[in-house]
N, C-alpha and C positions, 0 to 999 in steps of 0.2 A: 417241102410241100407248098408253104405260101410261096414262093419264088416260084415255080410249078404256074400256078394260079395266079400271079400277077400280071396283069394286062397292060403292056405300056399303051399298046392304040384305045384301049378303054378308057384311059384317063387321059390324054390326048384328042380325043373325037367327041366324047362323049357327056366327060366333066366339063360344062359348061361355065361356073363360077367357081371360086375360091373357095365357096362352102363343099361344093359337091366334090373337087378332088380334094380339101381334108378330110370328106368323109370314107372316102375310097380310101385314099392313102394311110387312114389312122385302121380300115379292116389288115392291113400288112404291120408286122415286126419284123419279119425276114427279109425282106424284097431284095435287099442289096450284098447279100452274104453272096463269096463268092464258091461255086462247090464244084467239085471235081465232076465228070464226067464217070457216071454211073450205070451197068447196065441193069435192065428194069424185066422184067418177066410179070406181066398181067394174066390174070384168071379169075374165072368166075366160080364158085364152087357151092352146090346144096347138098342137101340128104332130102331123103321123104320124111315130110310131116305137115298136116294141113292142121293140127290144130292148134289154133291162134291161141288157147288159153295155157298150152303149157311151151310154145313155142321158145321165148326165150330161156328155161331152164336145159329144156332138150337140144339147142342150140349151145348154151355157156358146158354143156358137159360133153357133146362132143367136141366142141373147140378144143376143150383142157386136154382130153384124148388124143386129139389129131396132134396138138403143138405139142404135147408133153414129150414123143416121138422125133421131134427134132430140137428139143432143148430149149422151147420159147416160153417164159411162164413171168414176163414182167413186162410191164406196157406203160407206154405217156400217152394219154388221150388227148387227141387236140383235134378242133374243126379245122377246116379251110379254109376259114378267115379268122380273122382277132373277132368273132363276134360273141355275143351272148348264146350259151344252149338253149336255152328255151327260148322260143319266140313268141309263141304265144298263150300265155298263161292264162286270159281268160278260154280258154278250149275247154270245157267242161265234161268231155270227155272222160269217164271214169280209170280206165286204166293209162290215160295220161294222165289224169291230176294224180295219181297216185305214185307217177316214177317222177311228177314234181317234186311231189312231197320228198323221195327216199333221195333226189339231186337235191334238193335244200340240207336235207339232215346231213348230206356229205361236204356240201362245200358251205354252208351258213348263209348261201348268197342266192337267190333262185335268179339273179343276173349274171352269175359268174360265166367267165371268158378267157379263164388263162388254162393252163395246162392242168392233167389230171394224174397221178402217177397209180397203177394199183396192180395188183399181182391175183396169181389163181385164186387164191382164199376170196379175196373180193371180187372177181370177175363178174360175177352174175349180177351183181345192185347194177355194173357198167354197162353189161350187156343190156342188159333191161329195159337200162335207160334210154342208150342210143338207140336200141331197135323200136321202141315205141315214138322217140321224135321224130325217127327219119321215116315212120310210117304215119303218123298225123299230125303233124309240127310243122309244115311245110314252110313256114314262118322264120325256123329255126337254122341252123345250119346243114346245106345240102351234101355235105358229107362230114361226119366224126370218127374218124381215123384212131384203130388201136397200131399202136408203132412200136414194137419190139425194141428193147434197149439196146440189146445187142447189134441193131440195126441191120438186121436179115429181111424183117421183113413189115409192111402195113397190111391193113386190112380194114374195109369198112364194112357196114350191111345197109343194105337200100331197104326199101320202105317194103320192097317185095318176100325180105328175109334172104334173100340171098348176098354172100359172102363175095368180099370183092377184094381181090388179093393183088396186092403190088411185092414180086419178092427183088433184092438187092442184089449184085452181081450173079450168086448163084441159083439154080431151083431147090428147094429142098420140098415144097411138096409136089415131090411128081405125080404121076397118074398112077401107079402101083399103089403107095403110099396112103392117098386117097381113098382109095377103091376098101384097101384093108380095113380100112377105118367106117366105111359105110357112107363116106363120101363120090361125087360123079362131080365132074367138067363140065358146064355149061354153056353150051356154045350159040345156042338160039338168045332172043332179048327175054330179059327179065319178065316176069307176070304173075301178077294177082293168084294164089293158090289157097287162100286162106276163105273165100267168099264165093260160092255161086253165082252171081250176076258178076263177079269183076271190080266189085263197089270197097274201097277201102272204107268203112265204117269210122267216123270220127276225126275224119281229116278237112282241117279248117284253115284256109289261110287269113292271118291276123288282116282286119281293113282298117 
């Protein structure tokens, strides 16, 4: 996934001094690994649910439902870059400082930046967490990736709740599959479904 994301004309064009591409260069650990040619199958996937206070539980239990169906029940969590999850901790945002708090109590570090390993039992503190960063944290990393051990398949959520699926040579959630489970295929762009005006409520980028 970093090698994915690594930009050589970005650092080339754009990194002007010596400081600015170490700092580029120190967001990569992967860059240079050499990886076989893989095919990718992209999808977007939701279910109905507008309400923002139980969304991430009703989200972490159909997940466990959907993946438990094709055998996926173990994940390494990692961003898109080597950065820190939280970005911005002064956000006073209540249901962000609160999946601060439960990201501190897990990794001891409210800066940490490496990788996250956790399974269905713990899914939900994860879910939790990444759906509320990547919906007010804008600070933070713009995508945190659950990546199946088995390596079948990733998955992120955007700020909008909806599911972002990369699967690995084969599909295994088809559109049947889906459907069974009270999931639908997205095909239009993402959007605000949690708010009346369209307004994400608590979304601060750090200045």
């Amino acid at each position: 996934m970093q090698k994915a994301f690594f930009e050589e004309e970005y650092l080339e064009r754009l990194c002007e001094t010596e400081n600015e591409r170490n700092d580029y260069l120190n967001l990569f650990d992967a860059k240079h690994f050499s990886l076989p040619a893989i095919a990718k199958t992209y999808k977007k996937i939701e279910f109905d649910h507008t309400d923002l206070k139980t969304f991430a539980r009703t989200l972490t239990d159909k997940l466990k439902s959907l993946l438990a169906e094709i055998n996926v029940n173990k994940f390494v969590i990692v961003s898109h870059y080597r950065l820190p999850f939280v970005g911005n901790i002064d956000n006073k945002y209540p249901p962000l400082q609160r999946v601060f708090r439960k990201f501190k109590a897990i990794t001891n570090d409210i800066e940490y930046h490496e990788a996250i390993e956790t399974d269905f039992q713990h899914l939900f503190d994860l879910i939790d967490i990444a759906f509320w960063i990547e919906r007010c944290d804008p600070s933070g990393p713009e995508f945190i990736f659950f990546h199946d051990v088995e390596e079948r398949l990733s998955f992120n959520i955007c700020k909008y709740g909806t599911v972002h699926v990369i699967e690995y040579q084969n599909e295994y959630l088809t559109e049947k599959l889906l459907n069974r489970n009270g999931w639908y295929l997205v095909e239009d762009s993402c959007f605000e479904k949690f708010s009346k005006d369209g307004k994400i409520k608590g979304r601060r980028l750090k200045i």
